[in-house]
C-alpha positions as CSV (number, residue, x, y, z in Angstrom):
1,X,17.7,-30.1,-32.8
2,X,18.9,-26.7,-31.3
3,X,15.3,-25.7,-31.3
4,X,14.8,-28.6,-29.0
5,X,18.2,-28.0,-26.8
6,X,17.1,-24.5,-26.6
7,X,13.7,-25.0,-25.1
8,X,14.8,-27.4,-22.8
9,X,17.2,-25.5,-21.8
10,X,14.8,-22.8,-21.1
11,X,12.7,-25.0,-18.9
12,X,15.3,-26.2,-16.9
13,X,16.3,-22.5,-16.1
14,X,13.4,-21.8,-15.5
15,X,12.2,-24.2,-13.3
16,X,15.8,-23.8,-11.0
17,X,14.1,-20.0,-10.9
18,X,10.5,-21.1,-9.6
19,X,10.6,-24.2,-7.3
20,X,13.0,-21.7,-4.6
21,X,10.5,-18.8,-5.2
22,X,7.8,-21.4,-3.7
23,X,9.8,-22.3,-0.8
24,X,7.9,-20.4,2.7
25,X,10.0,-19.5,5.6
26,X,8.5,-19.1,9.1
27,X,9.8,-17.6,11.7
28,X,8.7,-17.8,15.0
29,X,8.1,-14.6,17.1
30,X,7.4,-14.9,21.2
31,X,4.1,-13.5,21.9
32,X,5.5,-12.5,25.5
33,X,8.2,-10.3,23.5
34,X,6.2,-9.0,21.0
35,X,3.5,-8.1,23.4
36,X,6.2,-6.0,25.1
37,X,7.4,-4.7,21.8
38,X,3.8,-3.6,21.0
39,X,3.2,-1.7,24.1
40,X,6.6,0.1,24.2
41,X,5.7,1.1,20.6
42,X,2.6,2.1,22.3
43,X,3.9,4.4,24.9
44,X,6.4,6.1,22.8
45,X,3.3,7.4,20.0
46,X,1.5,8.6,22.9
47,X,4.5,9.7,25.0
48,X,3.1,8.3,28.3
49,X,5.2,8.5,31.3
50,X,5.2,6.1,34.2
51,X,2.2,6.7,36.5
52,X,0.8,8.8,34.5
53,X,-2.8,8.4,33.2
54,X,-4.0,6.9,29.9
55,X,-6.1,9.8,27.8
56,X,-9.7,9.4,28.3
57,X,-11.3,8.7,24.6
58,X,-12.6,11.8,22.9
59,X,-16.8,12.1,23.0
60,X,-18.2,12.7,19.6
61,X,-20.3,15.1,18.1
62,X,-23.9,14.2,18.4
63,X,-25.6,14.3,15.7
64,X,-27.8,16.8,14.4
């Protein structure tokens, strides 16, 4: 009988573990602000000031 009580028990436990661990939560991001968000993290990795020029793309190697 403890046998029993002890594997239900078990179950129980672990089934108030698992069924939250399923649960998905969304969150919903603007694409107008994460747009912005992406090109100000954009403009501070390639330090760009206002008016200034975008870097032309490097030209590689041709190959030999």
């Amino acid at each position: 009988m403890t046998n029993m009580l002890t594997s239900g028990t078990l179950t129980i436990a672990a089934l108030i573990v698992l069924i939250p661990a399923c649960v998905t939560i969304n969150i919903y991001f603007p694409a107008a602000a994460a747009e912005k968000a992406a090109d100000k993290i954009i403009d501070d990795v390639w330090q760009l000031k206002p008016g200034e020029e975008t870097p032309a793309k490097p030209v590689d190697a041709p190959a030999s």
